[in-house]
C-alpha positions as CSV (number, residue, x, y, z in Angstrom):
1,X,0.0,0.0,0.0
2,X,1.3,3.2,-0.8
3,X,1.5,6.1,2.0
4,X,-0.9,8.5,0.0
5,X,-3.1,5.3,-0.3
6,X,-2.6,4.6,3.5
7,X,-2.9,8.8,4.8
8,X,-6.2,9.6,2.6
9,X,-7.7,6.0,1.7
10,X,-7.9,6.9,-2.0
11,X,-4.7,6.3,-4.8
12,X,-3.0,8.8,-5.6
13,X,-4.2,10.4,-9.1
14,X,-1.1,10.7,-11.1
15,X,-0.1,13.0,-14.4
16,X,-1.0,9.9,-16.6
17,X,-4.6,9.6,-15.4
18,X,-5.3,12.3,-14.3
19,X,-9.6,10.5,-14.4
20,X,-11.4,9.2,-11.8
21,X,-10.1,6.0,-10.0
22,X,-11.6,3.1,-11.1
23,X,-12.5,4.5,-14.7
24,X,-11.1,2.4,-17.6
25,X,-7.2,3.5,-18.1
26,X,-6.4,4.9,-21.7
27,X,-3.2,4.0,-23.5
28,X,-2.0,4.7,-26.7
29,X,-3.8,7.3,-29.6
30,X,-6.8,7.9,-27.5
31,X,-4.1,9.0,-24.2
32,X,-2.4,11.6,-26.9
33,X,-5.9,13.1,-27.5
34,X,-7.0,13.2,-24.2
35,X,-3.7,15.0,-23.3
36,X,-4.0,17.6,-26.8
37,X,-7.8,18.1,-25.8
38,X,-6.7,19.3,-22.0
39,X,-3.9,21.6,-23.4
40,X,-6.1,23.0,-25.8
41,X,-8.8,23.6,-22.4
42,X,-5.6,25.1,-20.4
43,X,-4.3,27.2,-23.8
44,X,-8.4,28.9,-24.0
45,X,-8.7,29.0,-19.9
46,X,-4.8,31.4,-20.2
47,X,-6.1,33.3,-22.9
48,X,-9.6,34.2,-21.4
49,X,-7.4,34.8,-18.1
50,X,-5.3,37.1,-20.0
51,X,-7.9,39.6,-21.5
52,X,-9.6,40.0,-18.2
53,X,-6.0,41.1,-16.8
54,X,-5.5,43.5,-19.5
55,X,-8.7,45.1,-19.4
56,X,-7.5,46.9,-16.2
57,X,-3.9,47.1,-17.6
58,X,-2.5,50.2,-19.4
59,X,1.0,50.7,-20.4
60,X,2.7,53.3,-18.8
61,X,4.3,56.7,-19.9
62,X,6.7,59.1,-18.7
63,X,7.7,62.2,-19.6
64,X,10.7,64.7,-18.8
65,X,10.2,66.0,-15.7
66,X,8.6,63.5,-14.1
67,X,9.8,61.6,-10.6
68,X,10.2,57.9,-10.8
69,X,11.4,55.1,-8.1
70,X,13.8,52.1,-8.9
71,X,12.6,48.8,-7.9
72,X,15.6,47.3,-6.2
73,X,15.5,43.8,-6.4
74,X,17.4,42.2,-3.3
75,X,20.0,39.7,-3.4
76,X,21.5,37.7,-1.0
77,X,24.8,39.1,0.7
78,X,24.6,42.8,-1.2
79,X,23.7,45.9,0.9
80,X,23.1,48.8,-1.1
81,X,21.1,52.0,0.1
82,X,22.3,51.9,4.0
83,X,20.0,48.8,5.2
84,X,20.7,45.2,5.0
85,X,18.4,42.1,5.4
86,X,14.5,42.5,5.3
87,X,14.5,46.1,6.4
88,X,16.0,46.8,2.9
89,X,14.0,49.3,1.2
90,X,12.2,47.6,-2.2
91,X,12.3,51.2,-3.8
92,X,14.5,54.2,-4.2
93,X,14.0,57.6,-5.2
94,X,12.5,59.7,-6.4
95,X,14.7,59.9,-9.7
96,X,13.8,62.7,-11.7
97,X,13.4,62.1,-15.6
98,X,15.8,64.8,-17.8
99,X,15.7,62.8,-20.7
100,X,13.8,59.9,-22.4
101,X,16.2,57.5,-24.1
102,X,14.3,54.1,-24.1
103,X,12.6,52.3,-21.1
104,X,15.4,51.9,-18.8
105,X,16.2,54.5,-16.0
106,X,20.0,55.9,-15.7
107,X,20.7,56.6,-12.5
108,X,22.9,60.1,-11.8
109,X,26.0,59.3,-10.9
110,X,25.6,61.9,-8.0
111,X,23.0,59.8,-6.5
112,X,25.0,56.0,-6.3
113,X,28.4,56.3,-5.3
114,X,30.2,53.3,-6.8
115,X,33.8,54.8,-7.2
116,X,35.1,53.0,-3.8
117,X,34.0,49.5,-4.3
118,X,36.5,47.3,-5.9
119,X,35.0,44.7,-8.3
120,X,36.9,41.1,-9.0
121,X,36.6,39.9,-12.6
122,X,33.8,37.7,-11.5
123,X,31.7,40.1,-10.3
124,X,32.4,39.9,-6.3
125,X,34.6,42.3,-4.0
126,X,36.5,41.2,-1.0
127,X,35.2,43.4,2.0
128,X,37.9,44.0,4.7
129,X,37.2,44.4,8.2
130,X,38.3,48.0,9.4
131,X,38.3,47.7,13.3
132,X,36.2,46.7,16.1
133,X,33.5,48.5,17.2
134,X,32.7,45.9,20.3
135,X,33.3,42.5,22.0
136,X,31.2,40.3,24.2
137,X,31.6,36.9,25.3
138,X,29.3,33.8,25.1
139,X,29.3,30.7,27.5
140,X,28.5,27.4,26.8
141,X,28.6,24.6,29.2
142,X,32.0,23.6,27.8
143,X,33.8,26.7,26.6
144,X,33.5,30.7,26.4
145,X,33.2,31.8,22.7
146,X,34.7,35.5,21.6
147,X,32.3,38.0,19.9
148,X,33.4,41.2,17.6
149,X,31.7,43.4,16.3
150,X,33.8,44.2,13.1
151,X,33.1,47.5,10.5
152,X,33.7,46.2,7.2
153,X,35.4,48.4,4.3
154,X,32.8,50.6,2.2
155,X,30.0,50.0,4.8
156,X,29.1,52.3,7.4
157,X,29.5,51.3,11.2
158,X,25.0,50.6,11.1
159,X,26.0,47.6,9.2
160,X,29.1,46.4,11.3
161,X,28.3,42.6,12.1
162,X,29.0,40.2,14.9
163,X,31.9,37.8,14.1
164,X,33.4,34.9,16.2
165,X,37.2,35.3,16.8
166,X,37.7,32.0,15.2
167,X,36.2,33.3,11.9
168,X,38.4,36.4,11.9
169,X,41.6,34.3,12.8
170,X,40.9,31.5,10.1
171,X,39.6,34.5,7.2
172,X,41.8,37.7,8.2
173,X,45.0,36.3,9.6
174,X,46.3,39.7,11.4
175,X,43.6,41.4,11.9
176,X,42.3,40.1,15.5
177,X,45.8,40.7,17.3
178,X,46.7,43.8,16.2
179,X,43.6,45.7,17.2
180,X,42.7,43.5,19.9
181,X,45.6,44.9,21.8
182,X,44.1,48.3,21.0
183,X,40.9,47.7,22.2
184,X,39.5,48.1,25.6
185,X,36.1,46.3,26.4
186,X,33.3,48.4,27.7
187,X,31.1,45.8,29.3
């Protein structure tokens, strides 16, 4: 007995037969027409689907002078725009239009500052820690585990993150000893 068979006391209706149980299983020619007459039902269902959707729908037009946001789509492990993680905002602006070109937006170079980020050949950049802004310490039952709270380069100290002082020793050999002799605890 299968488990869907054992959970809801029925079989399980599968991409093949997608008929009742129990009805008379199809093979062969009358399987391909049963399958082209349920695409052709999907194809008409989309389509009918689509005209109701684009009854409401009207293209949209700009003109110079007007103020537009960016939809910034967010990726995992960038921070752009001063917040990381969920807080991130979806949209920035207002941009205001000075010229129409095509449909895409160029942002001012006034407005992103990319000059100080360094960009590897396959697209990634090595951020450096800077210093420590902090330190606590963890217990476990065993062992007490060292906490920093490290400012990256090109970030601001808002988006300085905790770090264990075994990830700093093993990924920035050198950093953790010469400003952890600089650094006085406050807690």
């Amino acid at each position: 007995m299968a488990p869907f068979e054992a959970l809801y006391g029925k079989r399980c209706r599968t991409p093949l037969n997608w008929s009742e149980p129990g009805e008379r299983v199809t093979f062969g020619p009358d399987l391909v027409n049963q399958a082209e007459e349920q695409v052709k039902f999907l194809k008409s269902a989309q389509s009918r689907q689509k005209s109701y959707s684009d009854r409401r729908r009207k293209p949209l037009v700009f003109e110079e002078g007007d103020h537009v946001y960016l939809r910034v789509s967010p990726m995992k492990g960038v921070h752009r725009f001063g917040v990381k993680g969920k807080l991130a905002p979806r949209y920035v602006g207002p941009f205001k239009i000075t010229e129409k070109c095509g449909p895409c937006l160029r942002v001012p170079k006034e407005e992103v500052d990319t000059s100080q980020v360094q960009i590897e050949p396959d697209l990634t950049y090595e951020a450096r820690p800077i210093k420590i802004l902090d330190q606590k310490q963890r217990s476990t039952r065993r062992n007490t585990v060292n906490f920093y709270k490290v400012q990256w380069s090109d970030h601001s100290e808002e988006e300085a993150t905790w770090e264990t002082e075994e990830y700093l020793q093993t990924k920035h050999p050198g950093f953790l000893p010469s400003i952890s002799n600089e650094y006085v605890p406050t807690s």
